[in-house]
ZADO-1210 file (C-alpha; in nm, 4 decimals, padded with zeros to 6 digits):
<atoms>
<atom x="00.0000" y="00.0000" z="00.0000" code="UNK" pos="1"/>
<atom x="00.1069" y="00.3608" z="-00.0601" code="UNK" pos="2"/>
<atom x="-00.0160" y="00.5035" z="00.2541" code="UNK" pos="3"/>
<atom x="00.0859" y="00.4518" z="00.5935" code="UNK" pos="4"/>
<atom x="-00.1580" y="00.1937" z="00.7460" code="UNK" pos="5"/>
<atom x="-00.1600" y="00.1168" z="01.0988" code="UNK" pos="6"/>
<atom x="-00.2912" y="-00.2438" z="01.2602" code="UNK" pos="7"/>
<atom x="-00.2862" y="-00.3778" z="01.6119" code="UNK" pos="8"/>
<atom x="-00.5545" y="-00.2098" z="01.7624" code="UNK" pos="9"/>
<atom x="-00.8057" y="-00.3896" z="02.0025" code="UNK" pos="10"/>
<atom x="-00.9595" y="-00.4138" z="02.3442" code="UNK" pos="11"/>
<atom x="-00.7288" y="-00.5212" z="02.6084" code="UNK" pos="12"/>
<atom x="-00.8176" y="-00.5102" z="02.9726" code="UNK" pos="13"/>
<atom x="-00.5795" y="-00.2595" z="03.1788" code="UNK" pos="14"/>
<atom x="-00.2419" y="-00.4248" z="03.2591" code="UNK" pos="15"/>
<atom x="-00.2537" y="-00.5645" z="02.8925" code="UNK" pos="16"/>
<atom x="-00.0390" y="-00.5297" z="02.6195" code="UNK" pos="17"/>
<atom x="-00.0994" y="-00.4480" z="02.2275" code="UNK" pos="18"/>
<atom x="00.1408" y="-00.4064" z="01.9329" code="UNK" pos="19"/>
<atom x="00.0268" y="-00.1456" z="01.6963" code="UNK" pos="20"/>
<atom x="00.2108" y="-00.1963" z="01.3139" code="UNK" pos="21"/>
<atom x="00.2453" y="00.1014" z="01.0799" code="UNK" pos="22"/>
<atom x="00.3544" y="00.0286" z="00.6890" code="UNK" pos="23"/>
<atom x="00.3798" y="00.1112" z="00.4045" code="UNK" pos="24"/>
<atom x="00.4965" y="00.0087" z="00.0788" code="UNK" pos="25"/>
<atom x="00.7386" y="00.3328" z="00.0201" code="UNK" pos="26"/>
<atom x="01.0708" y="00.3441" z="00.1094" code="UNK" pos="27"/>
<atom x="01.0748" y="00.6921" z="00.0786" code="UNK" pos="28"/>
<atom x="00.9400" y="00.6291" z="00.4784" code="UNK" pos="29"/>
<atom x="01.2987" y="00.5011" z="00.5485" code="UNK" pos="30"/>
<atom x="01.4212" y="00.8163" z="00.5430" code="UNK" pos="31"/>
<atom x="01.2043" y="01.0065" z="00.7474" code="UNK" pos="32"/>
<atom x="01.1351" y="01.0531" z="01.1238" code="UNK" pos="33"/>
<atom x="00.8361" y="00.8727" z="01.2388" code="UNK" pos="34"/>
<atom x="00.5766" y="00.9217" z="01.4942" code="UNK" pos="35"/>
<atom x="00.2983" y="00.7710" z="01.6672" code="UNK" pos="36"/>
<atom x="-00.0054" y="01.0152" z="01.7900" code="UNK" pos="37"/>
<atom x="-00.3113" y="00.9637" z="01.9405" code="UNK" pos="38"/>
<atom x="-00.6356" y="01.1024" z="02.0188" code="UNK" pos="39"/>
<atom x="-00.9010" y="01.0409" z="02.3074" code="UNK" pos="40"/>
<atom x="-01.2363" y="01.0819" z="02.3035" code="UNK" pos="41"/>
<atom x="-01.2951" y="01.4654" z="02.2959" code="UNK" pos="42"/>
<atom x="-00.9186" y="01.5622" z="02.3638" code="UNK" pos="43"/>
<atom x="-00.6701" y="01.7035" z="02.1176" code="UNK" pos="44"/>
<atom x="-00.3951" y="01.4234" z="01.9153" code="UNK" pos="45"/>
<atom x="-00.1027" y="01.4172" z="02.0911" code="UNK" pos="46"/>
<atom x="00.2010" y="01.3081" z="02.0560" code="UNK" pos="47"/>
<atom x="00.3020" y="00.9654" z="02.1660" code="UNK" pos="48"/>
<atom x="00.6720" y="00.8596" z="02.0716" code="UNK" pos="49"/>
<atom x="00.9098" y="00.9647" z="01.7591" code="UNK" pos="50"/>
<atom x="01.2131" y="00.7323" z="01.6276" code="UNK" pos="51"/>
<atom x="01.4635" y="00.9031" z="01.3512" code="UNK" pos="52"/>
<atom x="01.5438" y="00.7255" z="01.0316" code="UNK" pos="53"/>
<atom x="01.8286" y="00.5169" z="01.1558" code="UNK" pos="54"/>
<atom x="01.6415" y="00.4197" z="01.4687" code="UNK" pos="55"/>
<atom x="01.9054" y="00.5597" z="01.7017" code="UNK" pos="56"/>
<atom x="01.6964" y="00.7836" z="01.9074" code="UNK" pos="57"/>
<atom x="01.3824" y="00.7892" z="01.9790" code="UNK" pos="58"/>
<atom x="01.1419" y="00.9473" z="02.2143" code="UNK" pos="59"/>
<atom x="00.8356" y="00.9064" z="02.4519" code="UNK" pos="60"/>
<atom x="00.5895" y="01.1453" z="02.5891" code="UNK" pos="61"/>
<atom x="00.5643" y="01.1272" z="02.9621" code="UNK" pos="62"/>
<atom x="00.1970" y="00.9535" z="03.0438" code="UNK" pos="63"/>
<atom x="00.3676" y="00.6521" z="02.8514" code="UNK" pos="64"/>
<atom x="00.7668" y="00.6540" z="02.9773" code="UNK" pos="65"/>
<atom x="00.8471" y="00.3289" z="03.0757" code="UNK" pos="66"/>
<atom x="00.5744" y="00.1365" z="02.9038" code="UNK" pos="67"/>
<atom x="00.5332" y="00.2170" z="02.5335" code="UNK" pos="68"/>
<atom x="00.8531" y="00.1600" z="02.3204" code="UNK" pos="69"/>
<atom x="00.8985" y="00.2784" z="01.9545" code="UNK" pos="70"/>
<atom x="01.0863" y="00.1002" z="01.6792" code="UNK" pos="71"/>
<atom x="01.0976" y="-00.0032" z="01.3375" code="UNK" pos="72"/>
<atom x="01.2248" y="-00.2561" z="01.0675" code="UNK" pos="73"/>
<atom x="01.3172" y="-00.0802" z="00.7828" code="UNK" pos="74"/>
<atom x="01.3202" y="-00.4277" z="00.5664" code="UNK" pos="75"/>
<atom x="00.9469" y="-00.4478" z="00.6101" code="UNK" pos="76"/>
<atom x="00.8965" y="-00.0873" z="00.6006" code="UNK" pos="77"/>
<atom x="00.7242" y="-00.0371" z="00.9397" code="UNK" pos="78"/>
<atom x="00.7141" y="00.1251" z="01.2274" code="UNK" pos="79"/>
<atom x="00.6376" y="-00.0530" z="01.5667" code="UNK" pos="80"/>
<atom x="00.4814" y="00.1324" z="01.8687" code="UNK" pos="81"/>
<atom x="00.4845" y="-00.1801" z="02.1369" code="UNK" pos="82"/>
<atom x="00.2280" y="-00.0980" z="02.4526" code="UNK" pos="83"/>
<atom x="00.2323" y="-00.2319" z="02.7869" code="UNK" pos="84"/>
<atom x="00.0617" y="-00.2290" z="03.0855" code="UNK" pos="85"/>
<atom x="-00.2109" y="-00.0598" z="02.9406" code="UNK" pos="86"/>
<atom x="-00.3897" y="00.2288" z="03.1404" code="UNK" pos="87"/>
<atom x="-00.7558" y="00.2823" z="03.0315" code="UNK" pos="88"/>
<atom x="-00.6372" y="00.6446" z="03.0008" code="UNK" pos="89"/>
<atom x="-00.4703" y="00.5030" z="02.7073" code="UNK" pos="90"/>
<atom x="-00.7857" y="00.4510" z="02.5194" code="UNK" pos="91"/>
<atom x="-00.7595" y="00.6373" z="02.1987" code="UNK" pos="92"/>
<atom x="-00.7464" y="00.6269" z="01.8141" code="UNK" pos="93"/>
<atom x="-00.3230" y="00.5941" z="01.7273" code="UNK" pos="94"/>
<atom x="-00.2123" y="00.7187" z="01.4131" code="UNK" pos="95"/>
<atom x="00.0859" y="00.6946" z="01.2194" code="UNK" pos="96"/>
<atom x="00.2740" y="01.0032" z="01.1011" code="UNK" pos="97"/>
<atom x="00.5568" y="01.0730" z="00.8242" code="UNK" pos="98"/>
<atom x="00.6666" y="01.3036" z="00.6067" code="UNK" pos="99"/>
<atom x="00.3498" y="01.4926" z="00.6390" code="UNK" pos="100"/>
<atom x="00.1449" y="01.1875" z="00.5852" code="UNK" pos="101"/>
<atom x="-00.0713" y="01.0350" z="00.8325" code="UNK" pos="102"/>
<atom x="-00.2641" y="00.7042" z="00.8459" code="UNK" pos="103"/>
<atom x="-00.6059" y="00.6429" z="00.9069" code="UNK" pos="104"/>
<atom x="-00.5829" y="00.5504" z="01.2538" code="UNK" pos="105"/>
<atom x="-00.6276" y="00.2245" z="01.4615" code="UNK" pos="106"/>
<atom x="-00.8816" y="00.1981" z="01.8137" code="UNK" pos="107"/>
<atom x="-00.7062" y="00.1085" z="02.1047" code="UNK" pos="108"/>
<atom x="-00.9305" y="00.0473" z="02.3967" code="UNK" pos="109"/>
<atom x="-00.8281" y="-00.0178" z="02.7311" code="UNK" pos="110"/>
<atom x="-01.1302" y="-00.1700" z="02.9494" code="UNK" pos="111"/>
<atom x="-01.2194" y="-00.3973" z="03.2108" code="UNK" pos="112"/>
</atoms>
């Protein structure tokens, strides 16, 4: 696919973990810094986590330091946003972001 398309979205009950996937068939994506946002219910997107081309730095908002971890495989094109220990503040749509591109967005909802 051209665009960025994200998977791995679900219901998990809090303490959980979830996966989310973002790809796309461009390499052009290789080059560029990628992000992960969200947005809540009624709330603004915010940034979640950022990883540069080469994968040697990355960052993490603060609600999620310490249990979300960003990374990607640039052989399958894709950018990885791994989530654990799941807060149900952490229920959102998560997008996918680069180069001025975003995806369409995959639910995450955290619930007992």
């Amino acid at each position: 696919q051209d665009r960025l398309v994200e998977s791995g979205g679900g219901l998990v009950q809090p303490g959980g973990s979830l996966r989310l996937s973002c790809a796309s068939s461009r390499s052009i994506f290789r080059l560029a810094t990628m992000a992960w946002y969200r947005q809540a219910p009624g709330k603004q997107r915010e940034l979640v986590a950022t990883i540069t081309p080469d994968g040697d730095r990355t960052t993490v908002a603060d609600s999620v330091k310490g249990r979300f971890t960003i990374s990607r495989d640039h052989a399958w094109n894709a950018v990885y946003l791994q989530m654990d220990n799941l807060k149900i503040e952490d229920t959102a749509v998560y997008y996918c972001f680069g180069r001025g591109e975003w995806g369409q967005g995959t639910q995450v909802r955290v619930s007992s």
